[in-house]
C-alpha positions as CSV (number, residue, x, y, z in Angstrom):
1,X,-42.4,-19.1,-8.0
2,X,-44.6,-18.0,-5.6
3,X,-44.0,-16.9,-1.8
4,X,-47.4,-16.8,-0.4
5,X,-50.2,-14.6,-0.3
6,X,-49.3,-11.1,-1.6
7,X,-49.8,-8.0,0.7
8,X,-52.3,-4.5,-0.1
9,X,-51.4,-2.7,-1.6
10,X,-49.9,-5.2,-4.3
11,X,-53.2,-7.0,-4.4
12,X,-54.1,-4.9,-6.2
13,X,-52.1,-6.5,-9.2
14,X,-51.7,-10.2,-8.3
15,X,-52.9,-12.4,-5.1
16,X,-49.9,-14.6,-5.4
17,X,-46.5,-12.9,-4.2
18,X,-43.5,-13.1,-6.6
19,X,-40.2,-12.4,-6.2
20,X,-40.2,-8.9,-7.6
21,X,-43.0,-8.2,-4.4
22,X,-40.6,-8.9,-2.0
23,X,-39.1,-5.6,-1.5
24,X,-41.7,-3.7,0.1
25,X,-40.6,-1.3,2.7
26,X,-38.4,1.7,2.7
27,X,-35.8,0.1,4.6
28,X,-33.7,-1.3,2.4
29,X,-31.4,-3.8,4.4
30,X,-34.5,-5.7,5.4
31,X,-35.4,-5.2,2.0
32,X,-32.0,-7.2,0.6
33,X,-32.1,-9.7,3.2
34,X,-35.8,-10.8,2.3
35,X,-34.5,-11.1,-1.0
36,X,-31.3,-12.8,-0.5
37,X,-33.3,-15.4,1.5
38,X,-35.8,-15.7,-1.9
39,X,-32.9,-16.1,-4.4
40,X,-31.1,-19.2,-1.4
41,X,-34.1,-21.4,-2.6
42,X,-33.3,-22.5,-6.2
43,X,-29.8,-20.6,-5.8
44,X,-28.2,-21.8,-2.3
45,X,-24.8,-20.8,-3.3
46,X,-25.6,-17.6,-3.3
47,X,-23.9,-15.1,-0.7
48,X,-24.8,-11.7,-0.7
49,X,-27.5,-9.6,-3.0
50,X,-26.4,-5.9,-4.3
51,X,-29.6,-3.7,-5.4
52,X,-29.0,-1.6,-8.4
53,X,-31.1,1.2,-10.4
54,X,-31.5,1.0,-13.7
55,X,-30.3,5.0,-13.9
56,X,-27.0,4.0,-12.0
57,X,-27.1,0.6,-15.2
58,X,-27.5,3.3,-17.8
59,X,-25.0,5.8,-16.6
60,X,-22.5,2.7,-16.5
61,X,-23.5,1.7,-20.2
62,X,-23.1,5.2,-21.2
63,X,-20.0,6.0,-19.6
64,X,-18.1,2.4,-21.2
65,X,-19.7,2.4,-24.5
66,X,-19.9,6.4,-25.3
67,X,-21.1,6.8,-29.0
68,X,-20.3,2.6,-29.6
69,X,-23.4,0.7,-30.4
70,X,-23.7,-2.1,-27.5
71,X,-24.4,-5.3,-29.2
72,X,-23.8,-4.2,-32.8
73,X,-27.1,-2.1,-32.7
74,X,-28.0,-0.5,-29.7
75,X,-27.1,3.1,-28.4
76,X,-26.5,4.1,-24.9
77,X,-28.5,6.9,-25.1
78,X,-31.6,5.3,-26.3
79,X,-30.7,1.4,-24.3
80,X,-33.3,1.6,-22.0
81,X,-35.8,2.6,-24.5
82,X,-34.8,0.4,-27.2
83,X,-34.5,-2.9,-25.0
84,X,-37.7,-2.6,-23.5
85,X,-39.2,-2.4,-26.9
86,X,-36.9,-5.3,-27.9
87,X,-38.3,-7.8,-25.1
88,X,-41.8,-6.9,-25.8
89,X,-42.1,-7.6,-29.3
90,X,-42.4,-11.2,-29.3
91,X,-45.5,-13.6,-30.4
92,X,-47.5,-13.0,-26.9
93,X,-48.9,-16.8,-27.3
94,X,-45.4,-18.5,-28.2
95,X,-44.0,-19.8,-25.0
96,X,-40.2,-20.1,-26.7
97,X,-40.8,-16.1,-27.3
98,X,-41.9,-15.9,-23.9
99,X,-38.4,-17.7,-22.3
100,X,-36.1,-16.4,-24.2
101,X,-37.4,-12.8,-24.2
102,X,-34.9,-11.6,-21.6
103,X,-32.0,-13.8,-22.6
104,X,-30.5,-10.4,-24.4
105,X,-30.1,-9.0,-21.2
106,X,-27.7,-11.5,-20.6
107,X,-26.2,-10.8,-23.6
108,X,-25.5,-7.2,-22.8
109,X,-24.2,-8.0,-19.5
110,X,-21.5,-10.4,-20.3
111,X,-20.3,-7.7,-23.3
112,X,-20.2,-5.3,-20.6
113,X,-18.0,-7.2,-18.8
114,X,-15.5,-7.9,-21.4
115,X,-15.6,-4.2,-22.6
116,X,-14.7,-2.9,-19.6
117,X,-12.3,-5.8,-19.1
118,X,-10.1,-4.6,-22.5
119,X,-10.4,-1.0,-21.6
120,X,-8.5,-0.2,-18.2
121,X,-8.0,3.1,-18.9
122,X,-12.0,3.9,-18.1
123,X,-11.7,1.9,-14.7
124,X,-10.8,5.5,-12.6
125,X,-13.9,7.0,-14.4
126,X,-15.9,3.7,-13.7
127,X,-15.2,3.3,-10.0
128,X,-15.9,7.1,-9.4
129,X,-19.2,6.8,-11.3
130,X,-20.1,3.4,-8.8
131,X,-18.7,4.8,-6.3
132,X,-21.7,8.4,-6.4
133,X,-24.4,5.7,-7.3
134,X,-23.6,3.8,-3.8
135,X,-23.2,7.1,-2.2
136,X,-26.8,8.5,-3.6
137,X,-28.3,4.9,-3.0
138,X,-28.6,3.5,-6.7
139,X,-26.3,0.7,-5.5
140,X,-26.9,-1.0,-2.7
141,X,-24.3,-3.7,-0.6
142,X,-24.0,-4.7,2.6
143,X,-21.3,-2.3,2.8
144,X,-23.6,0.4,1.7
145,X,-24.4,3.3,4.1
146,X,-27.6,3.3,5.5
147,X,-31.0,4.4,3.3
148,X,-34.5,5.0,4.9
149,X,-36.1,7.7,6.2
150,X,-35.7,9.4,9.8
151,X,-38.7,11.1,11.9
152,X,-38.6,14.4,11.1
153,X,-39.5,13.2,7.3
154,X,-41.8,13.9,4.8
155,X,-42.3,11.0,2.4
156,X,-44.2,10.6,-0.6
157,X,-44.0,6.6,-1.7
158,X,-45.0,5.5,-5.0
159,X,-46.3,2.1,-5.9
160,X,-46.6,1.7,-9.8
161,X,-49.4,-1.2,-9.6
162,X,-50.1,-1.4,-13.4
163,X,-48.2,1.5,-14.8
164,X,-45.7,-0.2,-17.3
165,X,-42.5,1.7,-17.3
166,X,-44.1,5.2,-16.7
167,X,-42.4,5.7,-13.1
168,X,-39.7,7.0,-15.6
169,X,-41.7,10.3,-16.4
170,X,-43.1,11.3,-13.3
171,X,-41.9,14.4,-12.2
172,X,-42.5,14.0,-8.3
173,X,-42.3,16.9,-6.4
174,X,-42.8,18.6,-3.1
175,X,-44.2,22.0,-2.5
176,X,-43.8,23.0,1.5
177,X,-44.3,26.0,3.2
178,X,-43.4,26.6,6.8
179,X,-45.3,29.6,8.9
180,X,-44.8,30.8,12.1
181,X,-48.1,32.3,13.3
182,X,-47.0,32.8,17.1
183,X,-43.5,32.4,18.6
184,X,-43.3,28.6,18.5
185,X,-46.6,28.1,17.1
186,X,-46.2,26.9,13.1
187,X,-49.0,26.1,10.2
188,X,-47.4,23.8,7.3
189,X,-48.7,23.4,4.0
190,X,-47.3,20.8,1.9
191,X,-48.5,19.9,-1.6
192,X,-47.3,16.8,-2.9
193,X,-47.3,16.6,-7.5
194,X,-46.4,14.1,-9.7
195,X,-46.8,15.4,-13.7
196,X,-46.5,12.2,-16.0
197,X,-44.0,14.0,-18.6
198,X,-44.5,11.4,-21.5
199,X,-46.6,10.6,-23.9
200,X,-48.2,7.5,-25.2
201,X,-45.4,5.1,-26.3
202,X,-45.7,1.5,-24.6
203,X,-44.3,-0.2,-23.2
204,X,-41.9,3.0,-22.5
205,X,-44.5,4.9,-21.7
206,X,-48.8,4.6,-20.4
207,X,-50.8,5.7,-18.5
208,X,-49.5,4.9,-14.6
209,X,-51.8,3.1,-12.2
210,X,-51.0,3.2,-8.3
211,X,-51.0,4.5,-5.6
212,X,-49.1,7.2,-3.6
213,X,-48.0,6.5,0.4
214,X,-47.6,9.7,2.3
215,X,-45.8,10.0,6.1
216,X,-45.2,13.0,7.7
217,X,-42.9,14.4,10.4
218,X,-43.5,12.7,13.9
219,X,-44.2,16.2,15.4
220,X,-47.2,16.3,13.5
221,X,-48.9,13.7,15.0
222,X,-50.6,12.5,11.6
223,X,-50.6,9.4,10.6
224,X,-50.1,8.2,7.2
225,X,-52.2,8.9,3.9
226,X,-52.9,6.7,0.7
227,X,-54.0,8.0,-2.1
228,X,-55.1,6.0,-5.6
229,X,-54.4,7.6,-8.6
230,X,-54.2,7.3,-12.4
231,X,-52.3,9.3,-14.5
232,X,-51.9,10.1,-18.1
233,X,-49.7,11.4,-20.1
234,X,-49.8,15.2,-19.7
235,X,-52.0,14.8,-16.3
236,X,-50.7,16.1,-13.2
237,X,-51.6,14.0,-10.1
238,X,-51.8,16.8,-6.9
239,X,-52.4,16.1,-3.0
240,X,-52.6,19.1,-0.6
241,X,-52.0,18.6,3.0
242,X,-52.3,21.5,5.7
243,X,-50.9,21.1,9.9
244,X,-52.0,23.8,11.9
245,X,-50.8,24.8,15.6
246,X,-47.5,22.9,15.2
247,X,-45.1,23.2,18.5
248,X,-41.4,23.6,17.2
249,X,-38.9,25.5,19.5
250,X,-35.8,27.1,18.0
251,X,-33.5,25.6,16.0
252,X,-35.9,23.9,14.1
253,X,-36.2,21.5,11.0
254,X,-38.0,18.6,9.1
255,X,-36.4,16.1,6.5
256,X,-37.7,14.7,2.9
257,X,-36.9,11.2,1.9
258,X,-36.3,10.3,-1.5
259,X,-37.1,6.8,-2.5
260,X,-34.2,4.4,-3.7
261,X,-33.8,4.9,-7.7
262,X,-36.6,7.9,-7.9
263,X,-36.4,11.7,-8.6
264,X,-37.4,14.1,-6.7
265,X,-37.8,18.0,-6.1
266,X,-38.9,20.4,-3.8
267,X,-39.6,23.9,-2.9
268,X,-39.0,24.7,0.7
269,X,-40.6,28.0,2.0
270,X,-39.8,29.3,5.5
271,X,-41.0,32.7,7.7
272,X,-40.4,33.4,10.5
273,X,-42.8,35.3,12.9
274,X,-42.9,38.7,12.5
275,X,-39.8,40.8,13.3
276,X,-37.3,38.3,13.5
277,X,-34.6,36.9,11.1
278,X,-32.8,33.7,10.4
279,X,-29.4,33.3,12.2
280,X,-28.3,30.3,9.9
281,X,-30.1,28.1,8.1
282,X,-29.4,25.5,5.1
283,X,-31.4,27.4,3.0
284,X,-31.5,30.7,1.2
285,X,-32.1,33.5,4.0
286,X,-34.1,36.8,3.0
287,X,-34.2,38.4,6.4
288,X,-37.4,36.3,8.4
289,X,-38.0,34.2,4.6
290,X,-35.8,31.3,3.8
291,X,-36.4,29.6,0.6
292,X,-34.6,26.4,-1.4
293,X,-35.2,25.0,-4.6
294,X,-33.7,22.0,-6.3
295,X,-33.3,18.5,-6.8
296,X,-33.0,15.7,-3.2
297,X,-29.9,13.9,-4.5
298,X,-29.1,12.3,-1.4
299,X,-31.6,9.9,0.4
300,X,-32.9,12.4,2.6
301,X,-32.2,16.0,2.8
302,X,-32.9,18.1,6.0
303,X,-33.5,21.3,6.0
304,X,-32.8,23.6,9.3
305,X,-32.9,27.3,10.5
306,X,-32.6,29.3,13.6
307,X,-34.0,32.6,14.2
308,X,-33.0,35.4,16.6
309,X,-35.8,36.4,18.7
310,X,-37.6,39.9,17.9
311,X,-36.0,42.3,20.5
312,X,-37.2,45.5,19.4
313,X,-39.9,47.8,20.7
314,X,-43.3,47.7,18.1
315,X,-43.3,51.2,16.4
316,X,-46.5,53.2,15.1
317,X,-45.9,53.2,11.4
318,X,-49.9,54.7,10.4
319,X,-51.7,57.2,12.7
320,X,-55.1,58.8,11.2
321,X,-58.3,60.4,11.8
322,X,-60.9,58.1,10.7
323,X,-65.2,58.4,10.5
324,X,-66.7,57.7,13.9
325,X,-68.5,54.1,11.9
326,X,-65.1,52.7,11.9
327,X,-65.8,52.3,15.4
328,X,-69.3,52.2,16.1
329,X,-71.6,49.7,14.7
330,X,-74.8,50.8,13.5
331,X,-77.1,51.7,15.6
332,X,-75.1,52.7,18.1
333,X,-75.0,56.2,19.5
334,X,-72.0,58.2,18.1
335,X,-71.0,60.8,20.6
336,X,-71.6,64.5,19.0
337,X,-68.1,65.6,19.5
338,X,-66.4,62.1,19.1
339,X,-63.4,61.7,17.2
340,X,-61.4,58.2,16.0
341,X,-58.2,58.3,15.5
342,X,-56.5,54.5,13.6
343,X,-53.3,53.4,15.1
344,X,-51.4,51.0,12.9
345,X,-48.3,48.9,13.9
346,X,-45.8,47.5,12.3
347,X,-46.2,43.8,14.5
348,X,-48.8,42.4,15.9
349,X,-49.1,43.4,19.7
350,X,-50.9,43.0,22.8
351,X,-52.6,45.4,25.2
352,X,-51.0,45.7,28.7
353,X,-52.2,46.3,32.1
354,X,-50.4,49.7,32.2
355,X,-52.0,51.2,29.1
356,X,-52.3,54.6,28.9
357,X,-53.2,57.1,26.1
358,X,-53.5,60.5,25.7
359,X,-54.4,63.2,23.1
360,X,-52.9,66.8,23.4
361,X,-54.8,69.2,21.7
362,X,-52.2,71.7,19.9
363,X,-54.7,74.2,18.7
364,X,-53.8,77.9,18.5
365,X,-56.8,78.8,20.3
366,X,-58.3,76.4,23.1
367,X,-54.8,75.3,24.0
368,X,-55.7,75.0,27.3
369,X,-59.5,74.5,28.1
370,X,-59.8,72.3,24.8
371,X,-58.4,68.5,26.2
372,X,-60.1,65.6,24.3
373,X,-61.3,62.8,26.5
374,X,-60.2,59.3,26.2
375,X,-63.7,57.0,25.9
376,X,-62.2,53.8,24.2
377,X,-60.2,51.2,22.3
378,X,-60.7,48.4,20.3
379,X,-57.9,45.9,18.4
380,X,-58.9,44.5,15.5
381,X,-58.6,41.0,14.4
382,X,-55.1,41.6,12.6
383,X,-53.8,42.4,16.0
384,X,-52.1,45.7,14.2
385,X,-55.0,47.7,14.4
386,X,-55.8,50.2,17.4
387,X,-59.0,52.3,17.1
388,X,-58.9,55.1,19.9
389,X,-62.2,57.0,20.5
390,X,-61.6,60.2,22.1
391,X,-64.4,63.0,22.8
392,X,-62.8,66.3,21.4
393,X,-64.4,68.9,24.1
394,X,-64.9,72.0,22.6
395,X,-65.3,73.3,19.1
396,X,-63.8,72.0,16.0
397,X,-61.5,74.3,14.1
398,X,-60.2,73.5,10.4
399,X,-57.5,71.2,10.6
400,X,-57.2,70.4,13.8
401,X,-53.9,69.3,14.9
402,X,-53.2,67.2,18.2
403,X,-50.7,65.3,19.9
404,X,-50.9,61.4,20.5
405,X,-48.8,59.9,23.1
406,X,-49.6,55.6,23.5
407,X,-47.8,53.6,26.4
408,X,-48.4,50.3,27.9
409,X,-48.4,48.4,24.7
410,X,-45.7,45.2,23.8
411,X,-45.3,42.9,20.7
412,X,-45.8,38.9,21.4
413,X,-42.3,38.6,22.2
414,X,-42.9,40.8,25.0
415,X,-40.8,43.9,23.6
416,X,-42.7,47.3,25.3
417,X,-43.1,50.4,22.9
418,X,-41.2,53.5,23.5
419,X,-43.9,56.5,23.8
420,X,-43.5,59.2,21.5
421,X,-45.7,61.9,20.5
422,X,-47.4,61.2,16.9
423,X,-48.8,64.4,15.4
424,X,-52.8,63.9,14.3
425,X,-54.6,66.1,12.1
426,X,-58.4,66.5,12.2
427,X,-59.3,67.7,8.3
428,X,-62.1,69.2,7.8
């Protein structure tokens, strides 16, 4: 039967819409009712529609049958497997073959039913093995809990268009990381994979033909991706995606969706800016680093953290004399009697208004006539980096000591340092 003119990226497979095209969206309540309304037309009887995986189907076989061959021949372990296989070997050109092909499944369903019918002692086990397969989606009523994704979601939807049966070795997986380059201000990185696991074994398992659907958080302001791909055995399919000068404020969070009936992983990677650390969080907390690592067994799972603010004063952890072409390009005059002393903090910082540095010569000799001059300062691009140029005044005695005292200088959080003398030594 067909209902109408089939929609992209289906096309891609068959003009015509069928009834196995029908559910084509993430929500899955309209998704039952558009298929409840299909099944009304040569079934009107019919009342209500329940969705279920094939993973919750095999669980069920394999928790009633156990080592019991269903059907006289079959094993729960390998039913899947061997049924598909079953169904496809038939005389391609033989339309009896091509009626009757399902007609075991039938067979297997109504032997279900009586086996679990004779056995009430596996009921308990049964209904608590329905019951997690509603809870993680793989059954779906219309007393189901809700299942689609929310805003803050990454998604990642997969349309087999041509792939046989080889949705059931794709190891789909998500790979985001989470950087905070400025209070508030957050790059993310998020690689999408999907390795095809299995080999050649049809109609089990082919090469898969689709395409991949990709929505992001609604913070990021992107809007959605498609991606064709074709993958075969042993291939890895990979799609890197990169968000730069995000605005989150604190608590913060984002949310990945797993489609009904799929697997899915992820690796969730999280820093903080510099010199804070995680209050709580959902995942694994290594000081300003938060990390997780598993399966998404719900529908969604979201993953949160809120950091303290730095409150801390920026601290000189590196303080050196360095050659005068650290500072001055080439071709530029080099004062005779300059010296550069490198200033390296912890943070990145900023320069204030008040700043003020001096250098206290602490030399036996010209204790008192000998006071270097301050010229100048550059930052460097890390933002850590303070190159002070000082002229010495007079003569240069072997190692050199003198004292460095540095005010007027905060982090990004706006924390001011604490000035304290830093001995400097002039070798020579």
């Amino acid at each position: 039967m067909s209902f109408g003119k089939n929609i992209y990226p289906l096309t891609e497979v068959s003009d015509e819409k069928k009834f196995w095209d029908l559910g084509t969206t993430t929500d899955i309540r309209w998704c039952q009712k558009v298929l409840l309304e299909a099944i009304k037309i040569p079934y009107p009887e019919t009342d209500e529609v329940m969705l279920v995986s094939l993973k919750s189907v095999e669980n069920l076989v394999e928790k009633i049958y156990g080592d019991h061959l269903i059907l006289g021949k079959y094993q729960s372990a390998d039913f899947f497997s061997l049924l598909s296989r079953s169904v496809s070997d038939i005389d391609r050109h033989a339309i009896k073959d091509l009626d009757t092909r399902k007609n075991i499944l039938g067979d297997v369903g109504r032997e279900i039913t009586t086996k679990l019918f004779l056995h009430p002692w596996k009921w308990p086990s049964v209904t608590h093995l329905i019951a997690d397969a509603v809870d993680r989606g793989e059954i779906f009523t219309v007393f189901s809990p809700d299942y689609q994704p929310k805003k803050y979601d990454f998604q990642a939807i997969e349309w087999n268009l041509g792939g046989g049966k080889s949705s059931r070795y794709l190891h789909k997986k998500w790979i985001i990381t989470a950087r905070e380059e400025a209070p508030n201000q957050w790059k993310f990185s998020a690689t999408f994979t999907a390795s095809h696991l299995g080999g050649y074994s049809e109609p089990i398992s082919q090469k898969w033909k689709g395409i991949f659907e990709f929505y992001f958080p609604d913070f990021f302001h992107h809007t959605s991706v498609i991606e064709s791909a074709e993958i075969n055995p042993g291939e890895t399919f990979t799609r890197s995606f990169e968000f730069e000068n995000i605005e989150i404020s604190n608590p913060a969070g984002f949310g990945i969706f797993r489609p009904r009936g799929q697997e899915l992983f992820a690796e969730i990677f999280v820093t903080a800016f510099s010199e804070q650390k995680f209050q709580q969080s959902n995942l694994n907390i290594r000081e300003n680093l938060a990390i997780w690592s598993g399966e998404i067994m719900d529908s969604r799972k979201f993953f949160y953290w809120e950091s303290i603010p730095d409150s801390l004063p920026p601290f000189i952890t590196l303080h050196e004399v360095v050659p005068s072409d650290f500072f001055w390009s080439s071709g530029e005059t080099i004062p005779s009697r300059a010296v550069v002393i490198e200033v390296h903090f912890q943070e990145p910082i900023l320069i204030d208004d008040d700043f003020s540095v001096r250098l206290q010569d602490w030399d036996i000799i010209d204790y008192k006539t000998n006071i270097p001059q301050f010229l100048e300062k550059k930052l460097l691009d890390d933002n850590r980096t303070l190159l002070l140029a000082f002229d010495r005044g007079g003569s240069i005695q072997k190692n050199e000591r003198y004292g460095l005292f540095i005010r007027g200088i905060s982090d990004l959080w706006g924390n001011k340092i604490i000035e304290t003398d830093r001995t400097i030594i002039e070798k020579n």
